[in-house]
N, C-alpha and C positions, 0 to 999 in steps of 0.2 A: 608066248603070252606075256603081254608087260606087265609089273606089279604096281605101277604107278597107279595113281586115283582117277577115275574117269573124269570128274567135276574141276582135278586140280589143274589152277591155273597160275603157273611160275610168275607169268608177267605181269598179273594181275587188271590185265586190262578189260576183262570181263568183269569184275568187279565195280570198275570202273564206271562202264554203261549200267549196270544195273541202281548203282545209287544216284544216277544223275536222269534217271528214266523214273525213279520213286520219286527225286524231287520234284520233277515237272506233271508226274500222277496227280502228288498230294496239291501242290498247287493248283492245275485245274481245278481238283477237287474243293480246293477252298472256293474259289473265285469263285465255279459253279451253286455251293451253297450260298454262298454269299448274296449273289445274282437274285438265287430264286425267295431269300428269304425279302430282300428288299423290295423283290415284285409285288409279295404278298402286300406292303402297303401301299404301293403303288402299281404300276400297270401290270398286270399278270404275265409277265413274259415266259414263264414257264407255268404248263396245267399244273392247276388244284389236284391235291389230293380228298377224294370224298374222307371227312368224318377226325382230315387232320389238319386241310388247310386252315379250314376256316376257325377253328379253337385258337392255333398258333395265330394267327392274323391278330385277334381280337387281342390275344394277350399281347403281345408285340406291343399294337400302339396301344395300351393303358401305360407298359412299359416305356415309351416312347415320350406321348402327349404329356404324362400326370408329371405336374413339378415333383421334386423331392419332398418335398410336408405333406404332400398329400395322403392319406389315410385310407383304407377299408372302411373308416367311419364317412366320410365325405363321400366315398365311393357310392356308398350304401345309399346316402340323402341326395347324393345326385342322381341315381337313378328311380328315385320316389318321385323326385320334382317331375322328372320326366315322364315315367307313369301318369302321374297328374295331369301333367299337362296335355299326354295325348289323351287319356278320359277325356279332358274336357272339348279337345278338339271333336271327338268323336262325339261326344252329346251335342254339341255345335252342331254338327253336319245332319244327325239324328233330327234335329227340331226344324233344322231347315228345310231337307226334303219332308220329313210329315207336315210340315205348312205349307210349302210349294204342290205336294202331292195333293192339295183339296183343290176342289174346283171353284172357279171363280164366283165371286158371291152373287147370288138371283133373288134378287125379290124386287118388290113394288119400286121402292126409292132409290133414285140416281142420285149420289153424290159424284159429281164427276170432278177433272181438271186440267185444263190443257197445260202439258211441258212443254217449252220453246227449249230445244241442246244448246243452242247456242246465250242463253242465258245463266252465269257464274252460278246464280242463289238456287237456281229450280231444282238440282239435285238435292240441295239440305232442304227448301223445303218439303219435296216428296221424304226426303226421310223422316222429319220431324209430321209430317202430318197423313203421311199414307194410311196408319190406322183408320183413318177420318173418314174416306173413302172406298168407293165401291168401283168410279173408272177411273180410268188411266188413259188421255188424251194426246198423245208425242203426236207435235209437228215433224214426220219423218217421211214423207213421202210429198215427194211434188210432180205436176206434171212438165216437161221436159219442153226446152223451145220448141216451135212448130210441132209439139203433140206427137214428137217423135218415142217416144216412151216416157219410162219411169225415172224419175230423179231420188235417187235414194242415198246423195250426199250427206246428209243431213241424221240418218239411220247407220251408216254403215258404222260398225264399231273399230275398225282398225281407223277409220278419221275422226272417229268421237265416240273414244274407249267408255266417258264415261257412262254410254248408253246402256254396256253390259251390267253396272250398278247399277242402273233404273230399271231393267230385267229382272235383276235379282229384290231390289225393295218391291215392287209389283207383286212378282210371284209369290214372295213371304207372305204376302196382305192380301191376298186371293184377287188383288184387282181385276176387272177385265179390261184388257187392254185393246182400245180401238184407237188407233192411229189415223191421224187427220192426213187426208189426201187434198192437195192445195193447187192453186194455178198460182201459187208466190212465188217470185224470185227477188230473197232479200227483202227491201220493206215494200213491194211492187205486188198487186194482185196484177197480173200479165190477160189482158181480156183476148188479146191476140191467139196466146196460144189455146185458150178454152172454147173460141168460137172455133179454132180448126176441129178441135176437139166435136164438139158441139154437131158441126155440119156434116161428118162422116162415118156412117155408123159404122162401116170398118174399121175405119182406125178405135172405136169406141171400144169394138169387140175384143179387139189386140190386147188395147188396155186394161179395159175391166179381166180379160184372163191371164196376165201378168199381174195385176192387183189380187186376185184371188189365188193364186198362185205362190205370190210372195206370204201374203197371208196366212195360209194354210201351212207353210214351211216352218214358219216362227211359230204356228201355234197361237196367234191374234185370235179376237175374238169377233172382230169385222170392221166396219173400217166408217171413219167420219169425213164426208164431202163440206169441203169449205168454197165453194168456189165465189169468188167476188169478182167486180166492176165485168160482171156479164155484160156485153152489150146491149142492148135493148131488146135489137131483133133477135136475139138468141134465147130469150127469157123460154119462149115456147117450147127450145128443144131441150131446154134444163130437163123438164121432169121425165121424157124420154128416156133419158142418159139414166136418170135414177132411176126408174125403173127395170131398164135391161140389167143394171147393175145387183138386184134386186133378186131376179130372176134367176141371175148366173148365184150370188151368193146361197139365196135360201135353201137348196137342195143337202148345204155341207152345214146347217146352223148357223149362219155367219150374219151378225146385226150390219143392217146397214141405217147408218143417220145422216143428219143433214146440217148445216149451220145456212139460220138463216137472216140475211140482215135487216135490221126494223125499215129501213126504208126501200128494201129488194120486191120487184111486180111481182116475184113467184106466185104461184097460186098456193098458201101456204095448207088448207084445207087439202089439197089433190097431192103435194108435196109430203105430209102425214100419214094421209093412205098408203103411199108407198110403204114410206119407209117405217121403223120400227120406233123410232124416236128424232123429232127434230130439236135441234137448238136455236132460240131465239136470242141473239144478241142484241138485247136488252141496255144496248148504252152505241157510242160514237153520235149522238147528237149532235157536239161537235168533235172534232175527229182531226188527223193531222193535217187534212186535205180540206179544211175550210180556214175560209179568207179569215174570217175574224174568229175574237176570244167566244167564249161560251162555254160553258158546264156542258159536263160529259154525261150527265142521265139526269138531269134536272126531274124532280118529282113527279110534275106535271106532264112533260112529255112519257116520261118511263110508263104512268098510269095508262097512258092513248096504248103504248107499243103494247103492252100487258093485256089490255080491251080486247086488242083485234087477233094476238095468239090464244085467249081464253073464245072469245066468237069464232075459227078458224080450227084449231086445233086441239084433240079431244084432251083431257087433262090426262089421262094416262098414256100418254105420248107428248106431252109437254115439257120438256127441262128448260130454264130459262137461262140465259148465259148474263153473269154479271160480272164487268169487271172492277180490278180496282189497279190505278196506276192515274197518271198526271198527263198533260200536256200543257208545252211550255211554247205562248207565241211572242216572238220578238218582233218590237215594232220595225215596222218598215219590210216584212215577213208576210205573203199570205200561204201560209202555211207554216205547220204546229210541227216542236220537236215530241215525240215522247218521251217519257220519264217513269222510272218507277218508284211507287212509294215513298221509299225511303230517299231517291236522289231529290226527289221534288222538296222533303222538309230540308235537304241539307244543304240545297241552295235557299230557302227561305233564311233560312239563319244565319248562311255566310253570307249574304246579301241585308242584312237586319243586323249587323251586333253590334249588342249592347243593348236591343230592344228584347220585350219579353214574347214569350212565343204567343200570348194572348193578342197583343197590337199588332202580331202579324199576320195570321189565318185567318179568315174572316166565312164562316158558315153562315153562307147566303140564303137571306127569311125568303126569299119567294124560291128558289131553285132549288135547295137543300141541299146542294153540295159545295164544300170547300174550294178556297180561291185565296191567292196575296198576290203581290204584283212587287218587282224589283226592278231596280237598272244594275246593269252591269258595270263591270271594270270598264269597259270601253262610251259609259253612257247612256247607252242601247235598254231602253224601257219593256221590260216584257211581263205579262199578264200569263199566270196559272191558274188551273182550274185541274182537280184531282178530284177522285174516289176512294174512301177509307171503308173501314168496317163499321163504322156509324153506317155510311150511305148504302152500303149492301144488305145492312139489317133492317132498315126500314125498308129496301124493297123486299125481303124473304117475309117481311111480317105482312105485307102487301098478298105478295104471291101465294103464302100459303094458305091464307082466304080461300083465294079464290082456288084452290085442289090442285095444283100444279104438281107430276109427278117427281119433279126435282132442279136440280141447279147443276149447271157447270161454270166454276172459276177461270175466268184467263187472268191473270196465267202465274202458273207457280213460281215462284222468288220474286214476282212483281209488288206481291200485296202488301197490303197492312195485316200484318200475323194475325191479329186478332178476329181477323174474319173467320179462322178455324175452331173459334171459343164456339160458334153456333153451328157452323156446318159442319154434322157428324153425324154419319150412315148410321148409329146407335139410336140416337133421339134427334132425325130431322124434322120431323112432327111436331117436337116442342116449339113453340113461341121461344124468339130469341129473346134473350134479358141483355136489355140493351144498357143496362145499368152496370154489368160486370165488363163492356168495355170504355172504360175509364181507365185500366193499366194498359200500358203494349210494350211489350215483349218481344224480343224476336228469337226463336228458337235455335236458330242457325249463328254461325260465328260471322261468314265473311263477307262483307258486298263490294265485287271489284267496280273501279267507276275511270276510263281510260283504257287503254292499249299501252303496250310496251311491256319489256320485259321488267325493267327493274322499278319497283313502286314503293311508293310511305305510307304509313298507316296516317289516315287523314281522321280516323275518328275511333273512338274506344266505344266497348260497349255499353249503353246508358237506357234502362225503361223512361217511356213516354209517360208521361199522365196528363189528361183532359178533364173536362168537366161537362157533362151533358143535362141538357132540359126538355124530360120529357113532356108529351102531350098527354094528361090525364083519359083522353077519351078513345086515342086512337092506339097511344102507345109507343108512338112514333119520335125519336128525337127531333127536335124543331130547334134546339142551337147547340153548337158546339166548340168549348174554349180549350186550345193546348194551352198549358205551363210547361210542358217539359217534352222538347222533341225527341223519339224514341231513337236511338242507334244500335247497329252490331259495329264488327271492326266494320272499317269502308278502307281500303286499298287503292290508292290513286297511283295510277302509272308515272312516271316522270315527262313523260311527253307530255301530257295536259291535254291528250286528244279525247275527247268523250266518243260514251261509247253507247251510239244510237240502236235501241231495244226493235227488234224486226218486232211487226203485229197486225192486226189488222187494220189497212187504210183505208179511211172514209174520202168519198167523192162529192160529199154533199157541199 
């Protein structure tokens, strides 16, 4: 038996592997923590430990992020702010669903107003004025060439995000939301495709159950028929069409209305029975589609159109539709550009300067509604005729005589702001004071006027002031003087291409 050591090793070459087998342990070992500690702020390449990752994480990056001055005291205030600030997000969200959670407002009085998407201003006006209001009118449904279905370009929110805002100001303001179903395409009421429509009541059936259908998805509250430049001969099978319409909706709740035009044959009396509420639009006297100039609801004609919806249709299904915007006809033109509101004063005054806004406007004694006339850069004599909030109060003071159950506006970001000073679902009963529109205001910042992407601010924001004279007996404005054309910003494209407002077109 040897006395030598078991373990000893003369050559030492065992030694050897053992500290160079430690080196590359300990190294692994580094690298490995190393690895998994870097994971932790970034991708998790090695699993969490419950109860230690996630402490070491947090403290890591405070370690990491916080410059050197930074303080337990700053620490402390920076996580107040943040506290705070999700409080108040979370009371944000709290007030929204409890106002979106009511149901849409019901009672006697329609404040309505149609939104055209494709209109810049119509979203700040609906936000500036949705309180105001009880419906909510989106041009977002059309019907499709040859009546082959639904056109829901105009609706879809991935091509016109900002619809999901007008969603959400609606729902905050309990609106009810009935969407205008149109035979339009573009500034075109299309009579082609509404007679296909018209003569087959299969294809009608298709329709109206894809229209309720969509309806019912979004959660609508039913739907408004606009159809225009009917044929003649199809006049008969209009109320047909509204009626099966009628029929399919009312089983799920769902209002159905009607826009009807003052000089359309409908039967407007058998049109009312149907439906739950018509709209009589109450203006296009002259319209884009007549040969010559003319006032757009002259007093006298508005009263006739007013006559025959109060003899025809009961007053608790009566909304009167009034608008307010311009048309501008250039001579040697038979046919009218439209305009709204505010483009109409802002060619009045680039086309006048230096003269006062009084020598330009001229509030017509027998019509009652405002007119100027300019030439252009090129020569070219053109003749305007527009609708303010003067002209809409003297028809609401008109209308509400005689028991009209309400008004709907076309169309939002078109108007004279101050038409909102009298229409308001709180006190639409009251008599307007036609004497507190003499300021205007525009609530909104932007009005774009062109195409293109890169644009100037062609005008800053500035209140209007008028002068008006009433009629002691009736109540009624009978003249009216601007001094001071009202503006927000206006954003002109640098192409200089205008940019023609889609609406309704008159045939007359």
């Amino acid at each position: 038996m040897s006395d030598a050591a078991i373990f000893f090793d003369p050559s030492r070459r065992r030694w050897w592997w053992i500290k160079r087998l430690g080196t590359l342990f300990g190294l692994f070992a580094v690298v490995t923590i190393s690895v998994w500690l870097v994971s932790l702020l970034t991708i998790p390449f090695l699993p969490g430990i419950p109860g230690i990752t996630v402490p070491i994480k947090r403290s890591l990056k405070r370690v990491i992020h916080l410059p050197p001055h930074t303080t337990r005291l700053t620490q402390f205030a920076a996580k107040r702010y943040q506290a705070k600030l999700l409080t108040q997000i979370s009371h944000d969200n709290q007030v929204y669903i409890a106002k979106a959670s009511k149901p849409p407002i019901k009672g006697s009085n329609i404040v309505a107003a149609f939104y055209a998407p494709w209109l810049e201003t119509g979203l700040h006006s609906l936000q500036a004025n949705a309180s105001k209001m009880t419906h909510l009118m989106p041009s977002w449904v059309h019907l499709q060439e040859g009546a082959k279905g639904l056109d829901l370009h105009d609706w879809d929110p991935a091509m016109v995000p900002h619809n999901k805002e007008v969603l959400k100001i609606a729902r905050e303001n309990n609106l009810n939301i009935v969407p205008v179903f149109s035979n339009a395409e573009l500034s075109d009421f299309d009579s082609k495709r509404v007679h296909i429509l018209l003569s087959d009541p299969a294809i009608q059936a298709e329709i109206i159950l894809k229209l309720r259908q969509w309806v019912l998805i979004n959660n609508f509250q039913g739907i408004n028929v606009d159809f225009e430049n009917i044929p003649a001969a199809d006049h008969r099978l209009y109320l047909p069409f509204l009626r099966r319409l009628k029929v399919a909706f009312a089983p799920y709740h769902l209002v159905v209305s009607a826009d009807l035009e003052a000089a359309q044959d409908t039967n407007w009396r058998e049109a009312a029975a149907i439906c739950d509420y018509v709209v009589v639009m109450a203006y296009d006297e002259h319209g884009s589609g007549t040969k010559t100039p003319g006032p757009i609801a002259s007093i006298s004609w508005y009263r006739g159109v007013l006559d025959h919806a109060i003899r025809d249709v009961p007053p608790e299904k009566l909304v009167l539709g009034l608008a307010n915007y311009a048309y501008d006809w250039e001579e040697g033109r038979d046919w009218a550009d439209p305009l709204n509101y505010q483009s109409a004063l802002i060619a009045a005054e680039k086309y006048h300067d230096g003269e006062k806004p009084e020598q330009i406007v001229d509030f017509d004694d027998q019509y009652m509604n405002p007119t100027f006339s300019y030439d252009d850069d090129a020569g070219k004599h053109h003749e305007v005729w527009f609708l303010d909030a003067v002209t809409a109060a003297n028809q609401w003071l008109i209308a509400q005589k005689r028991g009209v159950r309400g008004v709907a506006v076309w169309v939002l970001g078109s108007t004279d702001p101050s038409i909102w000073d009298f229409l308001d679902r709180r006190h639409l009963n009251r008599p307007p004071d036609i004497q507190n529109l003499q300021r205007v205001h525009f609530p909104y910042d932007v009005d774009f006027e062109g195409e293109g992407e890169i644009a100037h601010v062609d005008a800053e924001p500035k209140d209007g002031e008028r002068s008006l004279e009433i009629d002691p007996n009736t109540g009624l404005a009978v003249d009216e003087s601007y001094h001071t054309f009202p503006k927000s910003f206006v954003s002109r494209s640098m192409t200089g291409r205008p940019t023609h407002t889609r609406r309704r077109c008159s045939t007359s």
